[in-house]
N, C-alpha and C positions, 0 to 999 in steps of 0.2 A: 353894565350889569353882569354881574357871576351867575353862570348859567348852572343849575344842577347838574352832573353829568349822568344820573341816574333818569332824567325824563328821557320820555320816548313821544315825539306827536304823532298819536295817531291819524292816521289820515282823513279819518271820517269828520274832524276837529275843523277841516281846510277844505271841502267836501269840491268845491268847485273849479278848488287847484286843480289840472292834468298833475299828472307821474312828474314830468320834469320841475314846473313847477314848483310843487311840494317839496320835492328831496330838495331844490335850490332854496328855500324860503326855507327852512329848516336848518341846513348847514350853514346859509348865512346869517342864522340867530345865534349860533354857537352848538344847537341840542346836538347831540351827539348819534340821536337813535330815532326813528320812523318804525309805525307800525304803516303795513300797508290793507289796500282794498282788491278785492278781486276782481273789478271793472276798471279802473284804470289801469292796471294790469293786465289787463285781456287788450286791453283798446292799442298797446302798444307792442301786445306779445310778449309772452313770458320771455324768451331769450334778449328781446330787447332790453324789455324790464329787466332784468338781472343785470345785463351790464351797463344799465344807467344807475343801479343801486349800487354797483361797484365802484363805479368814478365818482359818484358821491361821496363816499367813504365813509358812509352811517352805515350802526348797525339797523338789522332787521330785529323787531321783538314780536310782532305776532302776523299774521296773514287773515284777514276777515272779510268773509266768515263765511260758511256753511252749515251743515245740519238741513234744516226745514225738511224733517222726513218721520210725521208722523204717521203721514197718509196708511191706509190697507194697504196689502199687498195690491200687486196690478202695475200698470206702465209707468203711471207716476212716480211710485215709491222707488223700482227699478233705474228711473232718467237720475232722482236725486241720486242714489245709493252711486250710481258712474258719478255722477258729478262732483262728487265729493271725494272719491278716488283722484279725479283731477286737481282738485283744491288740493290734497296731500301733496301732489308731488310738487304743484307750484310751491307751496311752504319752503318744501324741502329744496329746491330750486334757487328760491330767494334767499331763505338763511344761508347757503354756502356761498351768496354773490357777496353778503353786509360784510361787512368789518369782523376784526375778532370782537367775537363777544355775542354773534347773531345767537340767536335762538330761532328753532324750526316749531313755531308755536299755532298751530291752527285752529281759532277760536269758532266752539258750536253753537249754532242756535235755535234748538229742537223743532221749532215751529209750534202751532198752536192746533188749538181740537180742529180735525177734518169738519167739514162742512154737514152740517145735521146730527153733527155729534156729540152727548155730555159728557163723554168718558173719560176723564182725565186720567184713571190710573191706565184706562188700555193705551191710550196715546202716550204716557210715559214708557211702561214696558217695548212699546215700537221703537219709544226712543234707543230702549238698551238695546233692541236687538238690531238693530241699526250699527249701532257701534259696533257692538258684538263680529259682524259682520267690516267692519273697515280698519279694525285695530288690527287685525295682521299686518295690513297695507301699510299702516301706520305706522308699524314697530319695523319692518324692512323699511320705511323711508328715513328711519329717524324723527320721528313728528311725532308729538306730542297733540293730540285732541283737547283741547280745553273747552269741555262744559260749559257754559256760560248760564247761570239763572237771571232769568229779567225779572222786574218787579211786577209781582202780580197782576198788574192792571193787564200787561200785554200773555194773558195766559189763554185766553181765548183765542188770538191770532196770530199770537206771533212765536212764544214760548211756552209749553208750559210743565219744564222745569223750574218755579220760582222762590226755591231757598237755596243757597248753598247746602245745605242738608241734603237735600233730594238731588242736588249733582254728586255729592260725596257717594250718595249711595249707588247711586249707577254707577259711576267711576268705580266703585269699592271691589268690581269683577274682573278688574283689569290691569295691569303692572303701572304704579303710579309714571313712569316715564311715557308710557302709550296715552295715556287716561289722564287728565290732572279736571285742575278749574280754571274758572276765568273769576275772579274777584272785582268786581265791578260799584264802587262804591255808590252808582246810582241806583243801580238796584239792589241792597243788601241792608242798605242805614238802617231802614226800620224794621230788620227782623230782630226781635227779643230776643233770639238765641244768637246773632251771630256772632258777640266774642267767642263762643264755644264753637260754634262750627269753624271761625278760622283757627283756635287752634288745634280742632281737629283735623283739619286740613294741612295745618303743620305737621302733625304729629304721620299724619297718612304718606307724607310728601308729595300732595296735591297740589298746592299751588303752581298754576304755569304760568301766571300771570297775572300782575295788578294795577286795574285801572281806575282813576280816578275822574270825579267830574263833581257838579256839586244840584243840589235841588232846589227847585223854592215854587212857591205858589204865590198865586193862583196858576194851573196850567196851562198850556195852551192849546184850543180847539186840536190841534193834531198832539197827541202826548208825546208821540216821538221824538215831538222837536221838544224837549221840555228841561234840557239838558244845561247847565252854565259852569263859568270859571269857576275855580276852586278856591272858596271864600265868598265866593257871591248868594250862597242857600246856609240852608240850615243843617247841611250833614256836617257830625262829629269829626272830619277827616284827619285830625289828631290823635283819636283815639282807635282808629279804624285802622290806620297806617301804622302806628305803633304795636297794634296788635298781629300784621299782617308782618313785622318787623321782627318781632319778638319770636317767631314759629324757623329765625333763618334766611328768609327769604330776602336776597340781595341785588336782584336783578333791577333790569331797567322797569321804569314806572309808567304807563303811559298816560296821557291826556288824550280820551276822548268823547266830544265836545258834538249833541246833535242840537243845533240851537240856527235857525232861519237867518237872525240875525248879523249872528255870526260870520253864518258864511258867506254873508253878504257884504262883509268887510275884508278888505284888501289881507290875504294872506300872510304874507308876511307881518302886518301887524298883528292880528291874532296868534303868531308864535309868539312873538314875543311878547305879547299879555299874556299868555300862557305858560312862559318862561317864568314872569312875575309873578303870575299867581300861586303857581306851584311853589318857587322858592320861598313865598310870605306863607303858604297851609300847608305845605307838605312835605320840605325840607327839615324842617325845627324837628320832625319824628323821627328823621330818618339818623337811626344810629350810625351807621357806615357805610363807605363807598365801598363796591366790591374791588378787589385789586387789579380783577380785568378790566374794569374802567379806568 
């Protein structure tokens, strides 16, 4: 099997790999690039971690995840706001262990309304100023924050940023290399604007990054896990990819995959249904390999 050389697995896709693991189930499928997690990372140490990422010889494409800092001011808001400083420099840490081609991509994920809260637009403005607040860090480390919007359902607890629109527009305060988004085709399929939001995010030079995975119903008791292969749901990811294609954007693609099942299946097999599936729904879009691949 011809492996794409534009996928990336993310790691969350393998959720049960350790670090070694994953990078070896991944190189021995042929893919050429890992997104990585911040607890199997931690669990080995960042300096480790980097130089197991280096004898791999995959690139890095993103580092997930942080954000969760809607909270009021107070201890808590202050613990994430450090801990997220940390998440910057591991990124930047990891991109310069991968391969040519890493990217220092550190995907956000706002967190959802504080407890007794209805506020959505003041839990978003926390969001900004949050960033506001870690984009300096960002921009001396070289990292790029990517936004990420989840699908509405998770905006109560988990996000609630939930259009690419409303990441564009936080983003829109900040230099797109500090600031981008995270395009995430499970959560985006069914917004009616989003060909215009991606090619405003073209046109912005937002995109930091794009992930694919696919949907379908009925879901299940935990939504989380609600996630499959690409081709197994009903997202357009031909038309979503193309669109996401056509704004420039050339980088690596990732898979990833939150589904119980899944990760209950021997690692390495799941790359490489992952390999398959991506190359049958998500190659056919892709107009070019970049040349650093």
């Amino acid at each position: 099997m011809i492996v794409d050389p534009r996928l990336s697995i993310n790691q969350a896709t393998i959720k049960h790999a350790d670090l070694a693991t994953a990078l070896r189930v991944t190189a021995e499928a042929g893919v050429q690039a890992i997104g990585l997690w911040r607890e199997p990372v931690q669990e080995v140490g960042l300096a480790t971690a980097a130089s197991m990422l280096a004898d791999s010889g995959l690139r890095f494409t993103t580092h997930c995840r942080s954000g969760f800092f809607t909270m009021p001011e107070g201890a808590a808001r202050r613990a994430s706001i450090d801990d997220n400083r940390v998440a910057i420099e591991e990124a930047a840490t990891l991109a310069a262990a991968g391969a040519e081609g890493s990217t220092a991509i550190l995907v956000l994920v706002a967190g959802g309304l504080p407890e007794g809260s209805c506020d959505l637009v003041g839990a978003r403005e926390r969001v900004r100023d949050a960033i506001g607040e870690l984009a300096p860090d960002a921009s001396v480390a070289g990292v790029t924050l990517a936004i990420e919007p989840l699908h509405p359902m998770y905006a109560s607890d988990r996000c609630v940023v939930s259009t690419l629109g409303q990441a564009l527009d936080i983003a829109a305060d900040f230099e797109p290399h500090v600031v981008g988004a995270t395009v995430d085709t499970f959560h985006i399929w069914w917004d009616p604007d989003i060909l215009a939001s991606i090619a405003r995010a073209g046109r912005e030079g937002r995109i930091a990054t794009y992930q694919v995975c696919d949907w379908k119903t009925p879901l299940p008791a935990d939504v989380l896990l609600s996630r499959h292969y690409p081709g197994d749901g009903v997202v357009d990811l031909a038309t979503l990819t193309a669109a996401v294609e056509a704004t420039g954007y050339d980088r690596d693609i990732e898979v990833e995959i939150f589904n119980e099942d899944i990760w209950n299946t021997e690692p390495g097999q799941v790359v490489r249904r992952t390999a398959a599936t991506f190359g049958a729904t998500v190659s056919p879009s892709l107009s070019s390999v970049a040349d650093s691949h």
